[in-house]
ZAFIRO-545862 format. One record per residue: residue in one letter; x, y, z of N, C-alpha, C in turn. Coordinates in steps of 0.1 Angstrom, whole numbers, plus 5000, padded with zeros to 4 digits. Layout:
BEGIN
aXYZXYZXYZ
...
END
This chain:
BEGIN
x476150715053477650735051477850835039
x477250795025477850875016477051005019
x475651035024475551215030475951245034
x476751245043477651305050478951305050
x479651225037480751205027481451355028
x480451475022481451555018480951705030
x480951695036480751715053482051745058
x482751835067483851865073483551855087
x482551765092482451775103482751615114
x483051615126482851485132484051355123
x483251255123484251125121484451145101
x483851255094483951275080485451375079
x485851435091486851555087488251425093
x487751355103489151285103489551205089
x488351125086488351045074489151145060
x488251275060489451335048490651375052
x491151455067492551455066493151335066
x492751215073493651115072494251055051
x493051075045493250995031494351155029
x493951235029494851335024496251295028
x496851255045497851245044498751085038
x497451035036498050925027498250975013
x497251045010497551074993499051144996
x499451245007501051295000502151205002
x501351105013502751015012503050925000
x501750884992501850824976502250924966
x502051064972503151174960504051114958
x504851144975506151134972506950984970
x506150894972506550744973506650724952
x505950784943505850764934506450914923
x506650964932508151064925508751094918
x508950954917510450914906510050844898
x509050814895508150744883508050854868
x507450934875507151004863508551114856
x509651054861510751114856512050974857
x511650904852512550764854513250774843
x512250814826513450804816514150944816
x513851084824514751204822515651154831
x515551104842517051084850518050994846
x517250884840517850784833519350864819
x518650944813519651004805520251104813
x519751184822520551294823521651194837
x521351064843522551044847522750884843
x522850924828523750784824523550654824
x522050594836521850494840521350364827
x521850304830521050174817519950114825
x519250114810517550054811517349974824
x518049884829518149764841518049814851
x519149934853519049994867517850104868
x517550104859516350244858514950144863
x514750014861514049954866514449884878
x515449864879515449834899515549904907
x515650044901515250174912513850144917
x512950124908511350094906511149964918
x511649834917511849764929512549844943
x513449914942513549954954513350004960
x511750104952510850214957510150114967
x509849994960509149884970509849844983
x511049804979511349714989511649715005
x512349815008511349865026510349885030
x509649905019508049905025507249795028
x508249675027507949555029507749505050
x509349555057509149535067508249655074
x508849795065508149915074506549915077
x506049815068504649825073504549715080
x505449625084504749525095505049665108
x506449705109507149755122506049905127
x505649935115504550095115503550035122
x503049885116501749825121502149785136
x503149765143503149745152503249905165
x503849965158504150115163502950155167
x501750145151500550165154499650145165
x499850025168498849965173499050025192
x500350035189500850125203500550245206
x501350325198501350465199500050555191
x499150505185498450565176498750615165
x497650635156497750645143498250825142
x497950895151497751085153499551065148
x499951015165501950995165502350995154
x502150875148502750755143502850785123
x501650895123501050925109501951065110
x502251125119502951285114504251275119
x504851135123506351145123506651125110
x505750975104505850925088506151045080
x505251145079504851245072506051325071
x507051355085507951435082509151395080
x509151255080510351135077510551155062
x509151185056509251165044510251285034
x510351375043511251505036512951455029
x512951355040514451285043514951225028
x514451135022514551075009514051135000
x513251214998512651354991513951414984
x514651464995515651534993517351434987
x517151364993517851244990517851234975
x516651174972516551154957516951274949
x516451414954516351564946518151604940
x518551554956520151544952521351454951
x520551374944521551234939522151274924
x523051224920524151224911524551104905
x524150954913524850884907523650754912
x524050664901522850554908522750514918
x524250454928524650434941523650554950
x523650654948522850784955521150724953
x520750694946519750694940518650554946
x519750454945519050314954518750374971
x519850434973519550454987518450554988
x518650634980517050724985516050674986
x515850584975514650494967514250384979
x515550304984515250224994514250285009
x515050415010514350505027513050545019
x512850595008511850635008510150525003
x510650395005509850265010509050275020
x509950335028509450365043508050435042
x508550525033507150615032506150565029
x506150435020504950395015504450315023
x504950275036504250175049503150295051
x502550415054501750525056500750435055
x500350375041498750355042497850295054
x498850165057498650095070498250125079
x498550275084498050385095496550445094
x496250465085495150515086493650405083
x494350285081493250195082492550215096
x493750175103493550185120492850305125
x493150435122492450545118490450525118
x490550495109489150485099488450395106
x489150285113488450175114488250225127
x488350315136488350365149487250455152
x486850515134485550595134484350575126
x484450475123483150435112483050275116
x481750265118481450115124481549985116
x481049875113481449725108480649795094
x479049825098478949795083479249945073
x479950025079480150145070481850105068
x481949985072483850035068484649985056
x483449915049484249915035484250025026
x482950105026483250215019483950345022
x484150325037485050395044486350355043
x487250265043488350185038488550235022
x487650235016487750205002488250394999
x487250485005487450625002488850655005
x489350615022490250635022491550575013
x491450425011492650395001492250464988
x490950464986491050524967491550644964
x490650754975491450874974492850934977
x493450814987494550864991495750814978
x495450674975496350624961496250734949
x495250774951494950904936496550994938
x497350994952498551054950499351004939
x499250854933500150814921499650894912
x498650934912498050994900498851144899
x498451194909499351314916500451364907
x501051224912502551234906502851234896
x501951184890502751124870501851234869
x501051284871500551404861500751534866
x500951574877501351714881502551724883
x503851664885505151684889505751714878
x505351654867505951694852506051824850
x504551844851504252014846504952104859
x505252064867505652114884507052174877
x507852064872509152054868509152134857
x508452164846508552244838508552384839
x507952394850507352564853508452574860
x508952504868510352534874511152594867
x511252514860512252514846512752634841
x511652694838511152864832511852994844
x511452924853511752994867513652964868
x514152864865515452874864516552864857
x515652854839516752884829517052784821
x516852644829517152524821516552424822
x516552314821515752174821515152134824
x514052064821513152014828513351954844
x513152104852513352074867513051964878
x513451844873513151724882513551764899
x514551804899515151794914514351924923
x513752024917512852094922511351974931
x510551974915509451864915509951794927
x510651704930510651614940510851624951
x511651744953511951794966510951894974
x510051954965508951994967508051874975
x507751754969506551714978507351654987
x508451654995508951625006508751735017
x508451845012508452005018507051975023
x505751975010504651975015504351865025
x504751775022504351675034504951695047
x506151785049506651815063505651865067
x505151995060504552045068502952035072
x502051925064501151855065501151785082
x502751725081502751675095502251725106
x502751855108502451945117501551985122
x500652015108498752025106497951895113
x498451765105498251665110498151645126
x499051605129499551615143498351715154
x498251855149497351895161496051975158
x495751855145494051825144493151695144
x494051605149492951485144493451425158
x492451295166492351245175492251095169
x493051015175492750865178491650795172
x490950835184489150735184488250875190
x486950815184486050945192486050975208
x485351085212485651085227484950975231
x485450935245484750835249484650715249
x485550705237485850565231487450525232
x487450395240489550365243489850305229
x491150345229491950325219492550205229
x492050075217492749935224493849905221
x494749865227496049825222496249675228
x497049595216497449455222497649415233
x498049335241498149275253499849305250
x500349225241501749175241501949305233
x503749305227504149395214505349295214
x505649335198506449285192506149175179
x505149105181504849025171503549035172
x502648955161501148925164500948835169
x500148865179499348735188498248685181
x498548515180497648455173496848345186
x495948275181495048215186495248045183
x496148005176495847895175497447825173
x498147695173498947645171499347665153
x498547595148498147595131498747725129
x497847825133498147975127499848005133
x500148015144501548015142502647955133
x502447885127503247805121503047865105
x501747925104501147985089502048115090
x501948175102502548305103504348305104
x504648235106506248215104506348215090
x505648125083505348055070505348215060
x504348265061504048435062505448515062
x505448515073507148575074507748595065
x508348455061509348375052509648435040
x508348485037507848495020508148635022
x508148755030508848875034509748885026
x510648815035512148805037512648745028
x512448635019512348625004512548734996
x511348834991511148904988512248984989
x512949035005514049085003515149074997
x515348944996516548824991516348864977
x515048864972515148834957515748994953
x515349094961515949224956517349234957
x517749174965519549174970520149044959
x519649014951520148904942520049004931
x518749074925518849134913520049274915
x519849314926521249414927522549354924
x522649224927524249204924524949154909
x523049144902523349114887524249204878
x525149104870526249204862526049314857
x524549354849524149484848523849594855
x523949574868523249634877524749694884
x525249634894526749664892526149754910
x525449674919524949804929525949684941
x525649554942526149444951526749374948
x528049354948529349224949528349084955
x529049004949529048884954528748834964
x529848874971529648854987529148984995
x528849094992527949144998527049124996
x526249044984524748984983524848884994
x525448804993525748655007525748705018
x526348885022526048925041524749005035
x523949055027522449075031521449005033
x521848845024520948735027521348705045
x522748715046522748645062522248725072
x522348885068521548945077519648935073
x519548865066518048865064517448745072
x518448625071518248505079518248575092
x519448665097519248695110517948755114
x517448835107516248915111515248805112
x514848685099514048615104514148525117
x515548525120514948465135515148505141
x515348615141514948735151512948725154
x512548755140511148805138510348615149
x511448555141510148385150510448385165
x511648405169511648425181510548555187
x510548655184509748805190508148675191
x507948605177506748575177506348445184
x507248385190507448295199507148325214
x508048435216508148525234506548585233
x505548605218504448635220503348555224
x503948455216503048345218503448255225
x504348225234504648115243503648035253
x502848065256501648025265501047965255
x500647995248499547935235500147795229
x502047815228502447685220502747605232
x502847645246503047535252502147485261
x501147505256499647475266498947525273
x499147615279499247685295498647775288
x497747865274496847915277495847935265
x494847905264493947875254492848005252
x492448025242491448115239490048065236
x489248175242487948145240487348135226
x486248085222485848095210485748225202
x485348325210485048475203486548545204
x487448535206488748545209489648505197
x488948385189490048365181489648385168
x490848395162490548405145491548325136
x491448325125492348205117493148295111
x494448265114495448305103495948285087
x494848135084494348145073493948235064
x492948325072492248395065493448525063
x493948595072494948705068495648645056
x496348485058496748495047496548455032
x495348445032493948445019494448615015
x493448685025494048845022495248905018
x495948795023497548845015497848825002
x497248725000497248664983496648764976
x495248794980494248914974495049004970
x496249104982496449204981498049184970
x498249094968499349064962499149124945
x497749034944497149024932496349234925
x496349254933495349364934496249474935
x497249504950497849604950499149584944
x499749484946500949434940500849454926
x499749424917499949454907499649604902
x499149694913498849834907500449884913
x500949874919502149904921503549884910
x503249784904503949734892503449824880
x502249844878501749874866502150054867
x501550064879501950224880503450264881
x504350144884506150184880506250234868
x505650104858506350054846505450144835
x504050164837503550234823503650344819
x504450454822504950554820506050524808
x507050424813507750394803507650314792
x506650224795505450124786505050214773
x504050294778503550424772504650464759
x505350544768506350654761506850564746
x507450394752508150334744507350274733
x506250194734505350154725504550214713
x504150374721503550454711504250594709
x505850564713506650694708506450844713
x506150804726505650894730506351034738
x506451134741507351184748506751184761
x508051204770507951164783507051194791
x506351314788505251404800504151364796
x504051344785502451254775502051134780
x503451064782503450924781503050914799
x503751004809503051024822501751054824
x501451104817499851174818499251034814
x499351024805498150904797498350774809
x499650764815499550644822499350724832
x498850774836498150824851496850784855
x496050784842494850694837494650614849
x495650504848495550404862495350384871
x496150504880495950574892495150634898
x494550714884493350794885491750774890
x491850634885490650584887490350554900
x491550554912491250534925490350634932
x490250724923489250794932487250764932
x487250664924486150584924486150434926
x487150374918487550254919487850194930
x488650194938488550184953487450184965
x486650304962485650334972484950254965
x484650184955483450124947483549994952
x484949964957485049804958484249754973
x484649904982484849914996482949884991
x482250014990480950004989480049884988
x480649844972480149674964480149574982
x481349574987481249464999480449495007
x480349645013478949695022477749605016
x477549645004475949625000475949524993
x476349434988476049344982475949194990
x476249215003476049115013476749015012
x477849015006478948885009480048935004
x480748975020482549005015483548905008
x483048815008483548685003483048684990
x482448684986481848684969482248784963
x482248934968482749024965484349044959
x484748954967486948924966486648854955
x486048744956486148634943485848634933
x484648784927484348824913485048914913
x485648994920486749094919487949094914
x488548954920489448864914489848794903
x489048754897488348724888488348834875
x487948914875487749024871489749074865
x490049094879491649144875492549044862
x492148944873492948784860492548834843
x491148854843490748884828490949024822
x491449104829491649254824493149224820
x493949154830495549204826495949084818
x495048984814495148884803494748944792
x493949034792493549144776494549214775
x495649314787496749394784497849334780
x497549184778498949134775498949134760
x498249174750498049184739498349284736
x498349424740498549594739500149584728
x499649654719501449714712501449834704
x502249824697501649934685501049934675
x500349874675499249824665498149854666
x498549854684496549904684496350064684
x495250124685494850274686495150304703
x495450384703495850474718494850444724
x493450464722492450484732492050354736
x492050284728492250144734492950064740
x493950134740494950064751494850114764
x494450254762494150324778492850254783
x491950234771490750174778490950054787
x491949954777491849824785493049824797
x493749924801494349994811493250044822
x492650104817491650164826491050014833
x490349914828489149814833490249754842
x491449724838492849624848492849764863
x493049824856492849954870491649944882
x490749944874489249914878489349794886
x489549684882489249564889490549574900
x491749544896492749594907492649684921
x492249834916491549864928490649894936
x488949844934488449744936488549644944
x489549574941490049474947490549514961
x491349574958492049654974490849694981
x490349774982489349854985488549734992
x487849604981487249504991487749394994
x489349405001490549365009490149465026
x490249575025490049615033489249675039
x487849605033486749585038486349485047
x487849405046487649285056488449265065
x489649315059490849365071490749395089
x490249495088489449565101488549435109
x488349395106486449305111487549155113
x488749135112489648985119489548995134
x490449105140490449125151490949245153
x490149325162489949505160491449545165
x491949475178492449585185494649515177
x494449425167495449415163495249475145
x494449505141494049555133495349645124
x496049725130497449775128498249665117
x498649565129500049485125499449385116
x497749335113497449265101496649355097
x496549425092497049585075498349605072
x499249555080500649585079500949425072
x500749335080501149235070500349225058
x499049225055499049235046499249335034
x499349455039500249595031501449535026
x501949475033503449405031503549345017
x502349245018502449185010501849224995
x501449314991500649384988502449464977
x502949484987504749524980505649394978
x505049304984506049134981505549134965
x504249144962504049134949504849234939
x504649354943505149494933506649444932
x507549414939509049344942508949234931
x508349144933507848994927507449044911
x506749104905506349114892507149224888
x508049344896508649384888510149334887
x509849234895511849174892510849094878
x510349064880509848944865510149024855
x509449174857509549264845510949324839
x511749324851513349384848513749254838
x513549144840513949014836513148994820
x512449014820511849004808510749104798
x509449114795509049214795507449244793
x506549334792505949384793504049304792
x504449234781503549144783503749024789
x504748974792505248864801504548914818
x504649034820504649094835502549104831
x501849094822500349124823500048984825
x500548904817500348754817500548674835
x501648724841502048714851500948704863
x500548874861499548954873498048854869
x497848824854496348814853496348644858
x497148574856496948384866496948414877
x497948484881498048474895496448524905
x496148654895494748634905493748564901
x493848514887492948394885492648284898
x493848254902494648144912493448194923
x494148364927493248404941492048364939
x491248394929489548404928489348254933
x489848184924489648044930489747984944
x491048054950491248014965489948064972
x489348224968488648254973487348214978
x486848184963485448084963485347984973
x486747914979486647794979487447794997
x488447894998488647925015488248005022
x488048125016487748265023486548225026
x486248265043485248295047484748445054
x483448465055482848555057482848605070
x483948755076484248745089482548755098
x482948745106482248775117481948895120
x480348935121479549085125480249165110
x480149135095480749165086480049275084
x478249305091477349395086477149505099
x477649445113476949475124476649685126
x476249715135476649845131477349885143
x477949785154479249805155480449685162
x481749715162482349595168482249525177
x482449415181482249305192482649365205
x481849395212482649415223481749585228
x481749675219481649805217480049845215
x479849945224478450025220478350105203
x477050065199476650105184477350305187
x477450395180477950495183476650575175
x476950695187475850805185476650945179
x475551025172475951145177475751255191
x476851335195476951375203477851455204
x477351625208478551735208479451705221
x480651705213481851695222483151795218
x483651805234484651905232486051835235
x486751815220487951775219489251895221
x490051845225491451955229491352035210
x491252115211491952205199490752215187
x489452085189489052025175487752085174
x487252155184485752175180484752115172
x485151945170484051935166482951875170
x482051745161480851715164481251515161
x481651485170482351375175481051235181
x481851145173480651015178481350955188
x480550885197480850785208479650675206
END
């Protein structure tokens, strides 16, 4: 795997365009991060709302990656990844030309959307690299593609500055932002008519049913509603903090018709998952032993990702401003140094994916991982101005490290539940993964900085322990390929447009 890492050929050239078109969709999903306190003054907003913009970068990205994960699993990742891509120009511009906060939630809200992306290319990845190459395959692609937050807090600044020069006056935010909406349109395009599905030879499986996930067992249905629930929560809690007196975005009773359209959607979502599963809950049709899997376990994984991504999502909102405020920093400094966090995806991630390849237990792997995060962001909850700079970045850096790490050996296991649904559970657990970033930064709007490290570091203490103690070790976690499927060779093959050197 890693020889042929930095290779342009065969199942290594999908693997880099795919992370690439994740990394611009985390440009632009994280955008507005590294210019939160210039907009904040240049349009008037108070501290509160400058932080539930930051939640509402999250909060569609909550259903868009179940509904992407289902799109996925249909239409393919090729489709499905260069409509995303050019959707993303939409709120780009949105944001570039807002004026007023009202302007500003709504961009923030569509461009959620954009952050369902990652979800797609799992399915991607997991279509060209076999069981035991797919953690560090998973891991390259989430590490390098997340390195877009890095992207953003450290190059959009200087983007906006050189604008600046170029137009006379201010630090050019509305340029910067509108810019990576541009580049990603046209990535789409690129996208779209160079990369294929699965190798030749090989069918791209799609579910039996659509609309919900088909599960295997009574139990698990009832876990996955349960699942659901905590979604749609998540949205509730966002539509509560908007109508807070500070905030001034939702009346009263229009918080009370977003909750009732939220109830509606949930039973909407149990019925879809009901008309999926109806044979299974009323007797009339049972699965074979190799057939089933526990929805336990996805939602073990969801906890993981809560803990892991959830909290890199939070940390990468809020430390720019953290930064700037604690050690007086000015704003482009204070983006740079907290980029730090992000940055390390480009090892940290693939390291996690790797560690689970080779260390021979995906399960042990989550649980000292986890473990790991709880103790890093229980040291950041100590950080002020007391301490020396480099020390604070450092113990930034290790919470970075274990966090993603953590993701990385999340979806090392993702893939290896059940292949051909693989889509819509990356999507739920992606989801959840933003229930957290929602969940710890409403905490953080509400209170503050070390309260939100104290927060992230129990909660995956919590995971590590569930992990030791429920997670188990999927099935064929090493194999060198999936159930069902011939081990894959090399073999020159001629794809429409791709000339390359393609496995089956």
């Amino acid at each position: 795997m890693l020889k042929g890492l930095f290779s342009f050929n065969g199942r290594y050239r999908i693997l880099h365009q795919t992370w690439f078109a994740f990394f611009l969709t985390f440009v632009c999903w994280f955008n507005f991060a590294p210019f939160a306190t210039t907009i904040g003054k240049e349009l008037h907003l108070a501290p509160e709302q400058v932080k539930t913009l930051g939640i509402c970068n999250l909060a569609l990205t909550i259903p868009a990656r179940i509904i992407i994960g289902m799109l996925l699993d249909r239409f393919g990742p090729r489709i499905t990844y260069s409509i995303l891509l050019m959707f993303a120009a939409v709120p780009c511009f949105a944001t570039a030309l807002s004026q007023n906060f009202h302007h500003l939630v709504i961009s923030r809200l569509l461009m959620g959307i954009v952050g369902a992306g990652f979800v797609v290319g799992i399915r991607m990845v997991s279509e060209w690299f076999p069981p035991k190459e797919i953690g560090i395959a998973q891991g390259i692609y989430g590490g390098w593609g997340n390195f877009g937050a890095f992207g953003a807090e450290f190059a959009l600044p200087t983007i906006a500055v050189v604008a600046s020069f170029m137009t006379g006056g201010a630090s050019n935010w509305r340029f910067a932002i509108a810019f990576t909406g541009i580049i990603a349109a046209i990535y789409s395009v690129i996208y779209y008519n160079s990369v294929q599905d699965t190798p030749a030879g090989k069918v791209y499986k799609k579910p039996k049913k659509n609309g919900a996930l088909e599960v295997t067992s009574v139990k698990s249905f009832w876990a996955m509603i349960l699942s659901n629930f905590g979604l749609i929560f998540a949205l509730g809690l966002l539509a509560w903090r908007l109508e807070q007196k500070n905030i001034h975005f939702l009346t009263l009773s229009q918080m009370y018709l977003v909750w009732l359209v939220l109830a509606g959607l949930f039973a909407y979502q149990t019925y879809k998952a009901w008309q999926v599963n109806k044979e299974l809950l009323i007797g009339k049709k049972t699965y074979a032993p190799s057939q089933r899997y526990q929805f336990s376990q996805v939602a073990l994984l969801e906890f993981t990702y809560v803990t892991n991504f959830g909290s890199e999502l939070a940390a990468v909102s809020m430390l720019p401003a953290f930064f700037e405020k604690t050690f007086g920093l000015e704003h482009v400094v204070a983006g740079m140094i907290a980029a730090t966090y992000p940055f390390l995806n480009l090892v940290s991630r693939p390291s996690g994916g790797l560690i689970s390849d080779k260390f021979g237990s995906r399960k042990w792997t989550m649980t000292i991982i986890s473990a790991g995060i709880g103790v890093s962001y229980l040291m950041a909850h100590y950080i002020n101005n007391s301490w020396a700079l480099p020390v604070a970045i450092a113990v930034t850096m290790l919470a970075a490290y274990f966090a993603q790490a953590g993701c990385g050996a999340t979806y090392g296991i993702v893939p290896l539940i059940k292949k051909e649904a693989t889509g819509q559970i990356a999507g739920n657990v992606g989801a959840y993964g933003n229930f957290g970033g929602v969940v710890y930064l409403t905490i953080f709007s509400l209170t503050d900085a070390p309260t939100l490290f104290t927060t992230m570091g129990v909660a995956a203490l919590v995971c590590a322990f569930l992990c030791a103690f429920f997670l188990k070790e999927p099935k064929g976690s090493f194999a060198t390929a999936y159930e069902g499927e011939a081990p894959e060779t090399q073999t020159p093959v001629n794809h429409h447009n791709s000339g390359i050197l393609a496995e089956k």
